[in-house]
N, C-alpha and C positions, 0 to 999 in steps of 0.2 A: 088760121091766125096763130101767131106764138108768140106768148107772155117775152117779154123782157122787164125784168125787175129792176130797180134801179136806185141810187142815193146818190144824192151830191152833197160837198161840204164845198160853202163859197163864202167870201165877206162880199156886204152887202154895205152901201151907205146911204142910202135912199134918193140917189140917183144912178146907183151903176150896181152890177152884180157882177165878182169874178170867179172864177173857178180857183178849188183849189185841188182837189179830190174829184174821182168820179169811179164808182162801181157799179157793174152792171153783171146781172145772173141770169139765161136766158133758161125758160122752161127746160132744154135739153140738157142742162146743169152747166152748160161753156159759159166761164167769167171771164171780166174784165175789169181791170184796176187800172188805176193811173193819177202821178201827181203832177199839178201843174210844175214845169219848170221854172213859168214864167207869171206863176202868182206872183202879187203884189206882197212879196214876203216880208215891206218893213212896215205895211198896213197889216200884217198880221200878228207880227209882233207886238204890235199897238195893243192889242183888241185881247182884252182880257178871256174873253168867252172862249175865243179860238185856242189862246195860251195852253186854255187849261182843258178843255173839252176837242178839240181837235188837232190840235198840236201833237201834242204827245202820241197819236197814231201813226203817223207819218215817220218813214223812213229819215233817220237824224244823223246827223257827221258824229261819226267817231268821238267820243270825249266832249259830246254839245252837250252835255245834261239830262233830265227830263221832259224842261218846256212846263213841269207842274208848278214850281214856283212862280211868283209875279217878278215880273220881268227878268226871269231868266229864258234864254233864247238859247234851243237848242242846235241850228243850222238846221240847214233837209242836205240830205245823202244825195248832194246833185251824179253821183256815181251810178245809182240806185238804179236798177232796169224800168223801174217803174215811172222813174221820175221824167219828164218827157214834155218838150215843147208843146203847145197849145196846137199846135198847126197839124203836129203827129197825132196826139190823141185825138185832132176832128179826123181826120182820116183813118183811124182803129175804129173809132166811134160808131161812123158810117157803115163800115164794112163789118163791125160785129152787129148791129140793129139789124142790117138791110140784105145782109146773110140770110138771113132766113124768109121765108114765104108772108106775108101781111104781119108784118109788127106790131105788137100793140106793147108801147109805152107803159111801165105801172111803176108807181110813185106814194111814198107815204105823204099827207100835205103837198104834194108832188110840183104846185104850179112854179115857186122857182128852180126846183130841178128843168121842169123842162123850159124854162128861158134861159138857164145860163148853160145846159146844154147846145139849144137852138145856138147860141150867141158864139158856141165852135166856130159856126161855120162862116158867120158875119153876118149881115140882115136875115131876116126872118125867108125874104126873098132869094135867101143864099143856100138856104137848105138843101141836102141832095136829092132827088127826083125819087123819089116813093117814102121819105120821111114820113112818119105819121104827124101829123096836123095837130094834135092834140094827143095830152097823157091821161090815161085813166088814174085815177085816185084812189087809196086801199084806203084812206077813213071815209070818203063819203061813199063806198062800197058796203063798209061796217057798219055806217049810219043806216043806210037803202035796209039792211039785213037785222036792224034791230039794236045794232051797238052791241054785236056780241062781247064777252071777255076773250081778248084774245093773246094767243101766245105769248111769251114775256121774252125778251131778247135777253139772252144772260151774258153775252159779253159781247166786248168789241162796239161799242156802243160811241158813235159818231167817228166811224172807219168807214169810209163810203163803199167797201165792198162788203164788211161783218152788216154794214146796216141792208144792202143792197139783200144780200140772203136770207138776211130776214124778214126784209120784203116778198123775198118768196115764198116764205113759209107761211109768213100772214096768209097773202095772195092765195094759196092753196087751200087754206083753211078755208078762206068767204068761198073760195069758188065749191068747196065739201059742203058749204053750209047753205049755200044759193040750192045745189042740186038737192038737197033734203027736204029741204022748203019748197021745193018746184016755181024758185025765183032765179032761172038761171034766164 
């Protein structure tokens, strides 16, 4: 089995989730970044939380600002290597996961990470043939282990790959702390 770490940053309206960010860190240390090109970017503009917490990571046009003031909009760098239709990142997606031998999916709060992952690909039935079914969770891992104090992220904090490696380090730490405990 081999860990893949993961974050996603997406707006959410309480009938739809979309992408808008996605990082992913696989145990061998190979990452993966990417911003949607075809987020919904005037519902992000909208949305104060994004403005100011996920915005301003994102690859920005030349002369757009910071995105930290309220309603200032800084563009996204649709030039940007990262920056990349939905269609292309479910096909990175796939083939960085499915690269390696039995995947296992891991996730901070992770359950909309992995639907608006899943939702790459279109129905749930649309998934590619060895997807993992389900994502393991790094807080209810923490909880299983006692709620240790765990690592503090010092930066880059809602960049869906800074968070994505963070994830890994968490991840590393509960799995140090399982084998200690003899709760692996």
């Amino acid at each position: 089995m081999t860990r893949v770490y993961y974050d996603t940053e997406f707006i959410e309206d309480g009938r739809t989730v979309e992408l808008i960010s996605i990082g992913m860190v696989r145990e061998d240390g190979a990452e993966y970044y990417a911003v949607a090109r075809d987020a919904p970017w005037e519902r992000v503009r909208e949305d104060a939380w994004l403005m100011a917490h996920v915005v301003p990571s994102l690859p920005r046009a030349e002369g757009g600002g910071s995105g930290r003031e309220p309603g200032e909009w800084p563009g996204i760098d649709l030039g940007d290597p990262c920056v990349k239709p939905k269609s292309l990142i479910a096909e990175e997606v796939a083939g960085f996961v499915l690269g390696v031998e039995r995947p296992e999916l891991w996730a901070w709060y992770g359950p909309y990470d992995y639907v608006v992952t899943a939702r790459l690909f279109g129905s749930f039935q649309d998934r590619p043939p060895g997807w993992p079914m389900f994502a393991f969770d790094l807080k209810q891992e923490a909880v299983r282990l006692g709620d240790p104090r765990l690592p503090e992220q010092e930066t880059g904090l809602h960049n869906a790959l800074a968070d994505a490696r963070h994830n890994k380090v968490v991840g590393e730490f509960l799995l140090r702390r399982a084998e200690e405990d003899g709760r692996v």
